[in-house]
KOLSE-296033 format. One record per residue (C-alpha): residue number from 1; residue in one letter; x, y, z. Coordinates in nm, 2 decimals. Each point is the difference from the previous one (the first is absolute). Example, Ala and Ser with C-alpha at 12.3 -4.5 7.8 and 13.67 -1.06 7.14 Angstrom:
BEGIN
resi=1; resn=A; px=1.23; py=-0.45; pz=0.78
resi=2; resn=S; px=0.14; py=0.34; pz=-0.07
REM end
This chain:
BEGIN
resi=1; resn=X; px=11.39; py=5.90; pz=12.66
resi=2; resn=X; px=-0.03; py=0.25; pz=0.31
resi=3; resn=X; px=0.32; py=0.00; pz=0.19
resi=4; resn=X; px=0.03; py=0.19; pz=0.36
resi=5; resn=X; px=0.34; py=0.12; pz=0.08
resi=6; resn=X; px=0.05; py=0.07; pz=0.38
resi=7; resn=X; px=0.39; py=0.11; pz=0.08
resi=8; resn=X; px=0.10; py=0.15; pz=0.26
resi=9; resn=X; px=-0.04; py=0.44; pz=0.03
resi=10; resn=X; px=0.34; py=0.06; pz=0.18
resi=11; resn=X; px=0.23; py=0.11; pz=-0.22
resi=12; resn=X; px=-0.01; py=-0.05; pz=-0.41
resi=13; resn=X; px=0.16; py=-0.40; pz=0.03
resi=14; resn=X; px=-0.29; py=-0.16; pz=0.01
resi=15; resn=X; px=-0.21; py=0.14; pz=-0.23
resi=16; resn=X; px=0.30; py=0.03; pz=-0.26
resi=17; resn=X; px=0.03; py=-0.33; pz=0.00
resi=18; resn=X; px=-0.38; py=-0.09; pz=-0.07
resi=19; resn=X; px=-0.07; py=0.27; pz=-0.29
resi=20; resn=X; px=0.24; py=-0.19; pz=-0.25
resi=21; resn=X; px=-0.17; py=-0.31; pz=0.04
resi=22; resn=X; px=-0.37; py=0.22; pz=-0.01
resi=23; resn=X; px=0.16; py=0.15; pz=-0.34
resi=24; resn=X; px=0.11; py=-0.34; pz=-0.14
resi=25; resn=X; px=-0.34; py=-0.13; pz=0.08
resi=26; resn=X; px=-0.17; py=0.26; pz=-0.19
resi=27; resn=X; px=0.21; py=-0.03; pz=-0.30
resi=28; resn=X; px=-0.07; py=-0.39; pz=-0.03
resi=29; resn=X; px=-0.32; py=0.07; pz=0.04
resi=30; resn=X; px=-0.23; py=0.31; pz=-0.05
resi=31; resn=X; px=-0.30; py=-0.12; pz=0.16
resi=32; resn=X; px=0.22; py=-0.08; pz=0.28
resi=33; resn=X; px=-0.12; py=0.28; pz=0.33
resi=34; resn=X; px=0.22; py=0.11; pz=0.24
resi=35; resn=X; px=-0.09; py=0.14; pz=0.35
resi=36; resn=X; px=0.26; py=0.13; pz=0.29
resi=37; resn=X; px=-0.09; py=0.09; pz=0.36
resi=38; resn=X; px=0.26; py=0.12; pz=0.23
resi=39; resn=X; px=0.09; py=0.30; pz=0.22
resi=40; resn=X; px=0.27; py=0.27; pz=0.02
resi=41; resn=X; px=0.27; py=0.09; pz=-0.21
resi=42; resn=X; px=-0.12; py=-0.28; pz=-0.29
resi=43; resn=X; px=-0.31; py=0.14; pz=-0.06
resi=44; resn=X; px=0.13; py=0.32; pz=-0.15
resi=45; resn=X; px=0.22; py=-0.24; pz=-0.18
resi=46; resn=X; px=-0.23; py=-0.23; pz=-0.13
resi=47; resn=X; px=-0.24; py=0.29; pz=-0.14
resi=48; resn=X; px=0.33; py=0.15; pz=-0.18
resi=49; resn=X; px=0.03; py=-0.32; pz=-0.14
resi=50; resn=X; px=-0.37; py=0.00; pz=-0.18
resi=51; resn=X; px=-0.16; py=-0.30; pz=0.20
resi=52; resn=X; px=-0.32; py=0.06; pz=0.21
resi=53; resn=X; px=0.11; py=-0.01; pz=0.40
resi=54; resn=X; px=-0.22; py=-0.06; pz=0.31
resi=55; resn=X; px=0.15; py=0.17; pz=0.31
resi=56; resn=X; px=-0.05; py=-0.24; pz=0.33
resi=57; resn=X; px=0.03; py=0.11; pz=0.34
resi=58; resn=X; px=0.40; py=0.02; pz=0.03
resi=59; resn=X; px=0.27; py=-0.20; pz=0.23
resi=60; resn=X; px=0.31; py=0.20; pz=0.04
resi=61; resn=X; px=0.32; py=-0.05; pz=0.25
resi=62; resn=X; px=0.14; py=0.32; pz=0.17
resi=63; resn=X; px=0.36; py=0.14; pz=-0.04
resi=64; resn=X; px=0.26; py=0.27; pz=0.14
resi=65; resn=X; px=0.13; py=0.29; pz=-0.16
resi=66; resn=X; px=0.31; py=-0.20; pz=-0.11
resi=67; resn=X; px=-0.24; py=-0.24; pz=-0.23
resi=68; resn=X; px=0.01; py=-0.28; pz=0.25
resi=69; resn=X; px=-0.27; py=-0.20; pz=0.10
resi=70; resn=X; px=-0.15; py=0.07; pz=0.29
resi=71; resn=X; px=-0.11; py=-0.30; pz=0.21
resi=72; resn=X; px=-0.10; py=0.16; pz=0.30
resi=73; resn=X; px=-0.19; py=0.25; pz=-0.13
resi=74; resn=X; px=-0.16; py=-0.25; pz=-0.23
resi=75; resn=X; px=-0.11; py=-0.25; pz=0.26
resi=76; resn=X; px=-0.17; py=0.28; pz=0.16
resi=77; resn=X; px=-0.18; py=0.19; pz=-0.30
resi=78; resn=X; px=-0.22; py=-0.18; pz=-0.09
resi=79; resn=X; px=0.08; py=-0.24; pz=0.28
resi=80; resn=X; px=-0.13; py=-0.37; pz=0.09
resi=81; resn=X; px=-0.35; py=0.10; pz=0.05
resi=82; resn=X; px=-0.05; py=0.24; pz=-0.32
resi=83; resn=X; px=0.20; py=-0.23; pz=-0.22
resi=84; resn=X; px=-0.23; py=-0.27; pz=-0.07
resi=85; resn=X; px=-0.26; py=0.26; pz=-0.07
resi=86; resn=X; px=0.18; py=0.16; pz=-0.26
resi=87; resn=X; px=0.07; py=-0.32; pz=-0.13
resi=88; resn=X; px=-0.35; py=-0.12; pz=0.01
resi=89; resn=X; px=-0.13; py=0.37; pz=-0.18
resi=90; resn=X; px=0.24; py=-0.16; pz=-0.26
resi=91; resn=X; px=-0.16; py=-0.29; pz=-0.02
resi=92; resn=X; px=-0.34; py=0.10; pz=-0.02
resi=93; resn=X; px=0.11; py=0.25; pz=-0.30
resi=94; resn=X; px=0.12; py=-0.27; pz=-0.19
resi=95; resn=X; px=-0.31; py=-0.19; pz=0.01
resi=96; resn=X; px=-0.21; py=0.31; pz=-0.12
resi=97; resn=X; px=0.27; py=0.05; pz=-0.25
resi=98; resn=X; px=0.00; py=-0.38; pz=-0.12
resi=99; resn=X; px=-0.37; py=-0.04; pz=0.03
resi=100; resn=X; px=-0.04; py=0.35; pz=-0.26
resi=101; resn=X; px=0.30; py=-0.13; pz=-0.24
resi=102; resn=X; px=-0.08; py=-0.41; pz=-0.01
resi=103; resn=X; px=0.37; py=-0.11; pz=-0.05
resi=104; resn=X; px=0.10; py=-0.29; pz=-0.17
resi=105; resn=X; px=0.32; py=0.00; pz=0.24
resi=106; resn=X; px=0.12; py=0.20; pz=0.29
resi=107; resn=X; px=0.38; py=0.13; pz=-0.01
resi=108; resn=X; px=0.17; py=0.08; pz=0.35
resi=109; resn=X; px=0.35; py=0.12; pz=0.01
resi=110; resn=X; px=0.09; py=0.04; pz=0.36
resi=111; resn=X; px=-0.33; py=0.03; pz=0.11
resi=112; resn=X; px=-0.27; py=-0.24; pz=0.20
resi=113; resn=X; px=-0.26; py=0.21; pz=0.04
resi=114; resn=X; px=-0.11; py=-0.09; pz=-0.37
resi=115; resn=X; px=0.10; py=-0.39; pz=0.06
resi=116; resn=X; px=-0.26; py=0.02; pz=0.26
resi=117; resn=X; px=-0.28; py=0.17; pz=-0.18
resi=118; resn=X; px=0.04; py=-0.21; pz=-0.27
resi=119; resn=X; px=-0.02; py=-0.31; pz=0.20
resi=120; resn=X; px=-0.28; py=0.08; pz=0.13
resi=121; resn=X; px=-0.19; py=0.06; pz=-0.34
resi=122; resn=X; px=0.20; py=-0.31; pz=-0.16
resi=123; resn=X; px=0.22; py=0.17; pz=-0.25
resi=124; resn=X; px=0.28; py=-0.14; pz=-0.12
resi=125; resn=X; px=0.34; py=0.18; pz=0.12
resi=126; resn=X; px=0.37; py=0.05; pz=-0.07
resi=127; resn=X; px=0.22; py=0.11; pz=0.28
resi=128; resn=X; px=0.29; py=0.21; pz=-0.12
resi=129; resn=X; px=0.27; py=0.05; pz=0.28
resi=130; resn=X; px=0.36; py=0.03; pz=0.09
resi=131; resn=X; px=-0.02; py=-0.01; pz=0.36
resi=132; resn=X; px=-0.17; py=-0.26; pz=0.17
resi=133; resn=X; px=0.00; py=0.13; pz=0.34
resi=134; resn=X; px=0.10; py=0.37; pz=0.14
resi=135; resn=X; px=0.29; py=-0.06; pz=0.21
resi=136; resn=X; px=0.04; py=0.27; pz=0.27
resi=137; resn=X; px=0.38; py=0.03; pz=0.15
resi=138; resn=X; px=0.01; py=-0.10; pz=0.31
resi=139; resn=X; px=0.22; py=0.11; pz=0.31
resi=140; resn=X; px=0.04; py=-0.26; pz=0.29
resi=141; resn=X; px=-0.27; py=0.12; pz=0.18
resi=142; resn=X; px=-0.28; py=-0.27; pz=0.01
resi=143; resn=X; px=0.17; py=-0.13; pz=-0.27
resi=144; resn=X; px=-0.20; py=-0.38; pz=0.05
resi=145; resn=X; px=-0.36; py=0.17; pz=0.02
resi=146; resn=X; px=0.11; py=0.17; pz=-0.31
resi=147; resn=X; px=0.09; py=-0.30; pz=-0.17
resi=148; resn=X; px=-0.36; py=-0.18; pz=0.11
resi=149; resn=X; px=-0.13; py=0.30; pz=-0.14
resi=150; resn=X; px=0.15; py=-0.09; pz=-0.33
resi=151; resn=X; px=-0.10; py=-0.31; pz=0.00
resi=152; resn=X; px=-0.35; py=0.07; pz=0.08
resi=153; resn=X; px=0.00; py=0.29; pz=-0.28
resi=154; resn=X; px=0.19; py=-0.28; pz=-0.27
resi=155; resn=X; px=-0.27; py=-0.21; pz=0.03
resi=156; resn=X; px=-0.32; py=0.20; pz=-0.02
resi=157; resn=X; px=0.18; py=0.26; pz=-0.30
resi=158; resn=X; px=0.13; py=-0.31; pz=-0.15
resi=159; resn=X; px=-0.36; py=-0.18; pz=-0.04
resi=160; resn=X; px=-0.14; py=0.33; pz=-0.16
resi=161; resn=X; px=0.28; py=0.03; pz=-0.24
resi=162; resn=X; px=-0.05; py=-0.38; pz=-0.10
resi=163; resn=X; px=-0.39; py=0.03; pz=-0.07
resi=164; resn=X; px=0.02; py=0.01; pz=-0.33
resi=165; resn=X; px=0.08; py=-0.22; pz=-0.26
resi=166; resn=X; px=0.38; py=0.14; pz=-0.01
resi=167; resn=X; px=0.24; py=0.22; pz=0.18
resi=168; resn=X; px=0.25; py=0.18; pz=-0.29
resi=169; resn=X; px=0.29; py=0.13; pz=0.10
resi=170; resn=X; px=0.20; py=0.23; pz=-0.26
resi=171; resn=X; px=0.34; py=-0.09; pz=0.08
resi=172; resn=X; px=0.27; py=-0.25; pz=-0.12
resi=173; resn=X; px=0.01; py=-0.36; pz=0.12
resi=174; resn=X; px=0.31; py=-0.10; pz=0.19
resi=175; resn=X; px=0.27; py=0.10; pz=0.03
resi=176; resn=X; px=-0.08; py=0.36; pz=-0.10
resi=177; resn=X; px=-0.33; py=0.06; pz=0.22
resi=178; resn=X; px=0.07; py=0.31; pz=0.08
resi=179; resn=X; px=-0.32; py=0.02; pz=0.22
resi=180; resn=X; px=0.11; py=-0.31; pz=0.18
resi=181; resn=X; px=0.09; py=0.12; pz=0.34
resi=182; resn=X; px=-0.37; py=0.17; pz=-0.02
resi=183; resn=X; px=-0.19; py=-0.38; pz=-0.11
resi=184; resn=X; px=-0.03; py=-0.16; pz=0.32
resi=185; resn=X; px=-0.25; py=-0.31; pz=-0.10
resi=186; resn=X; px=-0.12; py=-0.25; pz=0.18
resi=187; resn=X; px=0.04; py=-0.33; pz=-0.19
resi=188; resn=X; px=-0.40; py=-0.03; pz=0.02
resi=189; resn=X; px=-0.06; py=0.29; pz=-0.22
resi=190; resn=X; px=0.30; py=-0.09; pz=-0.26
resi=191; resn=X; px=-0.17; py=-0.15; pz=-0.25
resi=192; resn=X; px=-0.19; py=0.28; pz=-0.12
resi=193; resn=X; px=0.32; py=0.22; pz=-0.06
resi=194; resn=X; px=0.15; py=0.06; pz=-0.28
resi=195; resn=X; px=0.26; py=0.21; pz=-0.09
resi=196; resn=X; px=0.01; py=0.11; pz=-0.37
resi=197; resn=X; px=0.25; py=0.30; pz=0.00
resi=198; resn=X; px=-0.06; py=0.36; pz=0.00
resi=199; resn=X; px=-0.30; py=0.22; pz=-0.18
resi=200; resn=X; px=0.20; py=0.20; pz=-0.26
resi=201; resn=X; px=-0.19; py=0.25; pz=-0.22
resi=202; resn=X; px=0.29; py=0.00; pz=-0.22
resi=203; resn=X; px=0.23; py=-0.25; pz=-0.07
resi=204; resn=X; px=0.39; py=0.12; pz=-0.06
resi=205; resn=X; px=0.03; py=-0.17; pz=-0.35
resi=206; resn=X; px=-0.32; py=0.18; pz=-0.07
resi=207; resn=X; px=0.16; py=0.31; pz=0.00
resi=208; resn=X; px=0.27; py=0.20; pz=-0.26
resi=209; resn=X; px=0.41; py=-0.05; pz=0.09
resi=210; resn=X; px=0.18; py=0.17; pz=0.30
resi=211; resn=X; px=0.15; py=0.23; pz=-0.23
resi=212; resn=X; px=-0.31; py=0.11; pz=-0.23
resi=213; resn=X; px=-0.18; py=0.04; pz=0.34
resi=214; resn=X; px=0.24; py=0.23; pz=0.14
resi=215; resn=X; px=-0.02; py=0.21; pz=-0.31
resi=216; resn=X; px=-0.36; py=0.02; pz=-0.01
resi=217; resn=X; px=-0.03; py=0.09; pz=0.37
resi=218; resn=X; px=0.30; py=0.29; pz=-0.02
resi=219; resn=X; px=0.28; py=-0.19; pz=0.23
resi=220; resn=X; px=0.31; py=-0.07; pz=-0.04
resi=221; resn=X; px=0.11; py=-0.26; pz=-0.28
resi=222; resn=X; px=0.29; py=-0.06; pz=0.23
resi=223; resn=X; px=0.08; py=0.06; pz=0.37
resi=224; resn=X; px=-0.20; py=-0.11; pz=0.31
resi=225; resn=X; px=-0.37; py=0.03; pz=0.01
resi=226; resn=X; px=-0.17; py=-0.04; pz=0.34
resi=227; resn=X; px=-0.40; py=-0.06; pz=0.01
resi=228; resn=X; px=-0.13; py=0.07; pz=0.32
resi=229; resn=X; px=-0.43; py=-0.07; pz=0.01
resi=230; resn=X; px=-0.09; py=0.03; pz=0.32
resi=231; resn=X; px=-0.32; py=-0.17; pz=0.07
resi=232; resn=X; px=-0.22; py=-0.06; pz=0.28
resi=233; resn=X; px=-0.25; py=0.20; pz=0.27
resi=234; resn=X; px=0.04; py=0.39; pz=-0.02
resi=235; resn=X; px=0.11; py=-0.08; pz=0.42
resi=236; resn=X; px=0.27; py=-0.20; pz=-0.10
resi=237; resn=X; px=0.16; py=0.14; pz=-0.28
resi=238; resn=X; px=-0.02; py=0.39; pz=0.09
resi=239; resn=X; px=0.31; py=-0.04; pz=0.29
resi=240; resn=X; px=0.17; py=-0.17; pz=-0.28
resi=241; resn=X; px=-0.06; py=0.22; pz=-0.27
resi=242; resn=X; px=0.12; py=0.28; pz=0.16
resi=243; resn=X; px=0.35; py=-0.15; pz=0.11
resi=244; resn=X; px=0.02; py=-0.16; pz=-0.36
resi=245; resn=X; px=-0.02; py=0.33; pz=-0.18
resi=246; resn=X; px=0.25; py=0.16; pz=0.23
resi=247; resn=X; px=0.25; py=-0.25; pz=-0.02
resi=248; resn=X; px=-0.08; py=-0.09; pz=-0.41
resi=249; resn=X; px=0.05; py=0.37; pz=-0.07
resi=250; resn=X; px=0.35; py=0.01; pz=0.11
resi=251; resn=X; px=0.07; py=-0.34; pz=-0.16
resi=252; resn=X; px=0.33; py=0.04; pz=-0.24
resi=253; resn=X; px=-0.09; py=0.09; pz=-0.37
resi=254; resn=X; px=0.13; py=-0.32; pz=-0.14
resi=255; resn=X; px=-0.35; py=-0.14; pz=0.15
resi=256; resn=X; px=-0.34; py=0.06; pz=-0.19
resi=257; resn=X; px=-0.25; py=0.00; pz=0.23
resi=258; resn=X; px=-0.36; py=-0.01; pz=-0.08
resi=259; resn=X; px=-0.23; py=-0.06; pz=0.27
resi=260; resn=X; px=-0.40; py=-0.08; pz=0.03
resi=261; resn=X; px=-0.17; py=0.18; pz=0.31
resi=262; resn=X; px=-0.27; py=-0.26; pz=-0.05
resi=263; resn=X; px=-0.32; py=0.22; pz=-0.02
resi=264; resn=X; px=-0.17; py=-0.18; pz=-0.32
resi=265; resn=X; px=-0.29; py=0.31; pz=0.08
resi=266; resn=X; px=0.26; py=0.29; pz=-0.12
resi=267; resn=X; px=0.10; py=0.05; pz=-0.31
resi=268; resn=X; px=0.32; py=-0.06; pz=-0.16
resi=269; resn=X; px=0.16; py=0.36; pz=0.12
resi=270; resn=X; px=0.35; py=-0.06; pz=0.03
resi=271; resn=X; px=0.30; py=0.21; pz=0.16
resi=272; resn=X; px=0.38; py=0.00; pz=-0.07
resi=273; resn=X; px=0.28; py=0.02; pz=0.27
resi=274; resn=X; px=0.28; py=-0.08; pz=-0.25
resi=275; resn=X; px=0.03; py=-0.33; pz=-0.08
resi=276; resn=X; px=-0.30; py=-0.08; pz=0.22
resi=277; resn=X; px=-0.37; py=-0.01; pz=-0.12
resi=278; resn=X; px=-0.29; py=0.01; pz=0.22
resi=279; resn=X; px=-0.34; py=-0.09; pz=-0.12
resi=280; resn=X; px=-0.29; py=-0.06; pz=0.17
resi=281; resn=X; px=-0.10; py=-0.33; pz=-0.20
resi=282; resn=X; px=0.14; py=-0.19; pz=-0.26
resi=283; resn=X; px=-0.29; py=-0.17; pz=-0.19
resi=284; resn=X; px=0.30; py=-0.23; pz=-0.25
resi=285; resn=X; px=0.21; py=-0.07; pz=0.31
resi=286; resn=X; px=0.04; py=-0.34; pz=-0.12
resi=287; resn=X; px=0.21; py=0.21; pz=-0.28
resi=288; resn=X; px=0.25; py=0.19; pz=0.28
resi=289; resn=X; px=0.00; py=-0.41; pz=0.14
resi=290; resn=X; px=0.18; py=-0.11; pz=-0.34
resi=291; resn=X; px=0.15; py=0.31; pz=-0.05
resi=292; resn=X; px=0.17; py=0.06; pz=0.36
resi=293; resn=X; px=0.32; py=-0.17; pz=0.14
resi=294; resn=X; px=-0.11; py=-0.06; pz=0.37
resi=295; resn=X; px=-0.33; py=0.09; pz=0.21
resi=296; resn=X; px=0.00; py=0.15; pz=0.29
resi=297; resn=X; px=-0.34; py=-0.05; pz=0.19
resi=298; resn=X; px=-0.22; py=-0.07; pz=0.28
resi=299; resn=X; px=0.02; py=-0.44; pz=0.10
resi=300; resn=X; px=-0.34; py=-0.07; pz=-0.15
resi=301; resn=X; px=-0.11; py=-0.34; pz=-0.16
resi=302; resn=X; px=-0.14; py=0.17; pz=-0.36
resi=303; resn=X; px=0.30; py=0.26; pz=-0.04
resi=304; resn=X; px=0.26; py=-0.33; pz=0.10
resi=305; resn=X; px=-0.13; py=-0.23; pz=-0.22
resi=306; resn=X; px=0.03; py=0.26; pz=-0.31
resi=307; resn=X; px=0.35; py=0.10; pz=0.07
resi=308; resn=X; px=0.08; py=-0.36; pz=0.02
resi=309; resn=X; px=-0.18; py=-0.08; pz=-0.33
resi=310; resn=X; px=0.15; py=0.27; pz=-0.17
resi=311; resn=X; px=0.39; py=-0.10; pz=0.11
resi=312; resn=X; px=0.05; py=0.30; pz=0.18
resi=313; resn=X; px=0.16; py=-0.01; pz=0.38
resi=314; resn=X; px=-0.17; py=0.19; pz=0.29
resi=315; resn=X; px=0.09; py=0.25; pz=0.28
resi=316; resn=X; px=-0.32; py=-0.16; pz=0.23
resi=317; resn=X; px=-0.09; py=0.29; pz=0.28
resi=318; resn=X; px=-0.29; py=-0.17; pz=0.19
resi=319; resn=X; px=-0.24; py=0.17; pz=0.20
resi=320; resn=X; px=0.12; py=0.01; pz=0.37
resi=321; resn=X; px=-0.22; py=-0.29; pz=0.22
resi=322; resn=X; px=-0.15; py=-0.16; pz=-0.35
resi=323; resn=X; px=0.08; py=-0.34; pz=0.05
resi=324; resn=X; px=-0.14; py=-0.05; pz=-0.34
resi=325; resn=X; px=0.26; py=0.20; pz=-0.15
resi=326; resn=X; px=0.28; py=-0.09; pz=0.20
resi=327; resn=X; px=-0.04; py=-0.38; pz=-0.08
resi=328; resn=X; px=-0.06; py=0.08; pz=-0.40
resi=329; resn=X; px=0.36; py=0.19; pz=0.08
resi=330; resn=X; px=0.16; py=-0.27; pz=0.15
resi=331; resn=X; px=-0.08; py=-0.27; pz=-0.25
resi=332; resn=X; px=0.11; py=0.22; pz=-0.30
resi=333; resn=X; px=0.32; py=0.06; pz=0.14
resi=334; resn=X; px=0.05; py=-0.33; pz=0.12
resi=335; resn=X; px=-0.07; py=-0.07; pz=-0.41
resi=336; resn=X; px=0.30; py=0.25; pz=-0.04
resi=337; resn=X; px=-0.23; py=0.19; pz=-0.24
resi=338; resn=X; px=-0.04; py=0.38; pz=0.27
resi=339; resn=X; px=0.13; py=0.14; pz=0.25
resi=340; resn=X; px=-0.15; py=0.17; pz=0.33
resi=341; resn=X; px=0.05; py=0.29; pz=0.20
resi=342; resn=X; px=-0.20; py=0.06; pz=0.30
resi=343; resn=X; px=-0.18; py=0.34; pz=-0.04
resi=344; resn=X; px=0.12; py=0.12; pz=0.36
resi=345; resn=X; px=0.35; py=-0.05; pz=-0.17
resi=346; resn=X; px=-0.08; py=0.16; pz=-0.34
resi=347; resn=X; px=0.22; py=0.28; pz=-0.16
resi=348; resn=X; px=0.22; py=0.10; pz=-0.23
resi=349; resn=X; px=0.29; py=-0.15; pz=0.10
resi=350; resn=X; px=-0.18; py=-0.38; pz=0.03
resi=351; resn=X; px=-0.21; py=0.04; pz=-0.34
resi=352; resn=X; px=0.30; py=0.10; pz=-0.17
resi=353; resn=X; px=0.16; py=-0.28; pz=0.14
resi=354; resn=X; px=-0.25; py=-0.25; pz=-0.09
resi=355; resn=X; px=-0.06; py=0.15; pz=-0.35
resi=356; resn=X; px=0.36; py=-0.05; pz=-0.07
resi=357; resn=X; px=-0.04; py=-0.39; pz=0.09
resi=358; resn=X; px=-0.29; py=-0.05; pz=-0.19
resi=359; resn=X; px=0.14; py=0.12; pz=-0.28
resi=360; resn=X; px=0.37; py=-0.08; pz=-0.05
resi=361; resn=X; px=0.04; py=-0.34; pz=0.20
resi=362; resn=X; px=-0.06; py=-0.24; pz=-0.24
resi=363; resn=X; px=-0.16; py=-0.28; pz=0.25
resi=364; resn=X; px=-0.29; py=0.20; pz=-0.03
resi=365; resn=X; px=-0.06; py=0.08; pz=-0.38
resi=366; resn=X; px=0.06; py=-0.41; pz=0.01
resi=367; resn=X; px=-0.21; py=-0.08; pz=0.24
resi=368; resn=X; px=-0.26; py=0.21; pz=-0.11
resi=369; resn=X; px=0.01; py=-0.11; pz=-0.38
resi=370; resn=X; px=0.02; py=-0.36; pz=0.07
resi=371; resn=X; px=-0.32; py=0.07; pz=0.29
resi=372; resn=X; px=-0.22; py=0.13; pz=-0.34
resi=373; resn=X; px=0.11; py=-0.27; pz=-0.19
resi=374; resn=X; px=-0.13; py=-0.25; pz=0.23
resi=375; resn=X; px=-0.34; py=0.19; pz=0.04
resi=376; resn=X; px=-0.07; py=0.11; pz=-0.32
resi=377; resn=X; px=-0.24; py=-0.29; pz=-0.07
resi=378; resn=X; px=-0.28; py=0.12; pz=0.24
resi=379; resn=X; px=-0.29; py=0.15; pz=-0.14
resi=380; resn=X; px=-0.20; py=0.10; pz=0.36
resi=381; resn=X; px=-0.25; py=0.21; pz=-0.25
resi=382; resn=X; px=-0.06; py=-0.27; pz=-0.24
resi=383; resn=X; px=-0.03; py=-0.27; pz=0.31
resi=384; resn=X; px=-0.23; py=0.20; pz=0.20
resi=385; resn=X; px=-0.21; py=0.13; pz=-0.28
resi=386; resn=X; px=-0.04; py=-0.41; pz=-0.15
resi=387; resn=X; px=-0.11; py=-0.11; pz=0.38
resi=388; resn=X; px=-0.25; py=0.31; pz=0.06
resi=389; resn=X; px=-0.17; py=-0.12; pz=-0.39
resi=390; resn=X; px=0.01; py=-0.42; pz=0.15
resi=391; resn=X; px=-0.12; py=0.08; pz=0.37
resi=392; resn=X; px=-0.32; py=0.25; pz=-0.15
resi=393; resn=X; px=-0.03; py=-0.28; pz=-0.25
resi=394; resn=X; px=-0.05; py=-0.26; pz=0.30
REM end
């Protein structure tokens, strides 16, 4: 069987989500071949990661020196004229890339480019996604034309996402979506979604105890330990990373703080301020995730979902003007599971404050306990992986 994956290039998400499921497929099967095609930052990623890669014409938002995203300057560059024509130079490289390969089935996460182009060569596809529709904020300023806008928008992305024979989305059913406030889906297009929980390359009972983990990693067998992996475009973490290690370093000692700079392309150089480690990549984070007491990270869907799988509360910092993040940080502290701080409020005063929550109030080891209890049945790797094998199969 040939299998396509197509994930989105912006930022390492996407594509960290589909290699698990490319891995799994080649282990059940060693005739099984795997193709990606995408753009940007997962393309290094992908290669690092020993699968053959494609790079397509990229799509890219902008954002300002604080990590935000920039809507202005994205509306303008490329703009409503150049836009489509990037989109369409994807498009046409994804049929030259499908038309070489010959896949069996075409994987988009987050993408339609590839939706199209295997539409248009009748392939079978899969739609991976956690965000039906990009929600832009919106100030009161032609706040109705915005909203047709939306509508218009809903219903042409929501027709590509629905092309194929299923749309998966790697989150928990109800009541813990934490992607909910991002799913906006007309009832027309329900019936191909499913949610089968999250894509986890390592399960937590698949790993040693808390304690033997702590001693093979060099923490503390007793005390606080803080993970912080901080994930997501160079643009958007940089501002963050900076004001993290500044504020980190002067953390009191009774925290152990080991922190992930998110650069899987460096190697695993680490530096010592203390108690707080720096490296550039962790490639066993899902160790530090067992091993740790709380996270402290960016507000996005994959790092959420493993922090809640793996019982640990969050200190959720979302990108300023991602709505994406914003909502994924509302719902898990609605679920009593993380708390947020704003980044324009960020310091050492506020992180302390909300480290000390996380840790000592007991609502939240609860919460957070009796949240992985209730989730621990979904197998998002095993789903996904079963329904790629059924859909090639026809």
């Amino acid at each position: 069987m040939r299998i396509q994956f197509s994930p989105s290039g912006v930022g390492l998400g996407h594509a960290g989500r589909c290699i698990p499921v490319a891995k799994r497929l080649r282990e059940q099967d060693s005739k099984n071949e795997v193709l990606f095609s995408t753009y940007l930052d997962a393309v290094a990623y992908i290669r690092h990661n020993h699968f053959p890669v494609v790079e397509v014409p990229p799509l890219d938002f902008k954002a300002k020196p604080d990590g935000s995203v920039d809507f202005r300057r994205t509306a303008m560059d490329p703009g409503p004229f150049v836009a489509p024509i990037s989109f369409l130079r994807q498009v046409c490289k994804e049929i030259e890339t499908m038309e070489a390969f010959e896949p069996d089935i075409v994987v988009s996460d987050s993408r339609a480019s590839p939706l199209v182009a295997a539409r248009l060569l009748n392939i079978p596809t899969i739609c991976v996604l956690n965000q039906f529709q990009v929600i832009i904020p919106r100030k009161t300023h032609y706040l109705r034309l915005a909203k047709l806008a939306d509508a218009i928008t809903l219903a042409i992305i929501g027709k590509i996402w629905t092309t194929g024979a299923k749309v998966i989305i790697p989150d928990f059913p109800q009541p813990y979506t934490i992607s909910m406030g991002n799913l906006r889906i007309p009832r027309s297009f329900a019936e191909k979604i499913e949610l089968v929980g999250p894509i986890l390359p390592v399960r937590s009972e698949a790993l040693p105890t808390r304690r033997e983990l702590r001693r093979k990693l060099g923490l503390r067998e007793e005390g606080v330990v803080v993970f912080a992996p901080i994930s997501g475009p160079l643009k958007e973490r940089s501002y963050l990373l900076q004001i993290l290690q500044r504020i980190l370093s002067k953390f009191p000692e009774k925290f152990q703080i080991v922190m992930s700079l998110g650069d899987p392309m460096a190697c695993e150089s680490e530096a010592h301020h203390g108690t707080f480690s720096i490296f550039k990549w962790i490639q066993n984070r899902f160790e530090y995730l067992k091993a740790c007491d709380a996270i402290v990270s960016r507000a996005g869907h994959g790092t959420l979902l493993q922090a809640i799988c793996y019982g640990k509360p969050s200190i959720l910092i979302p990108t300023p003007n991602h709505t994406e993040q914003f909502n994924n940080a509302k719902k898990a502290v609605k679920l009593g599971v993380a708390l947020k701080i704003e980044q324009d409020r960020l310091c050492r005063e506020t992180l302390l404050h909300g480290m000390s929550r996380v840790i000592n109030e007991t609502s939240f080891l609860e919460r957070t306990q009796e949240v992985m209890s209730d989730v621990s049945s979904y197998d998002g790797l095993e789903t996904v992986t079963k329904t790629i094998v059924e859909v090639a199969g026809g």
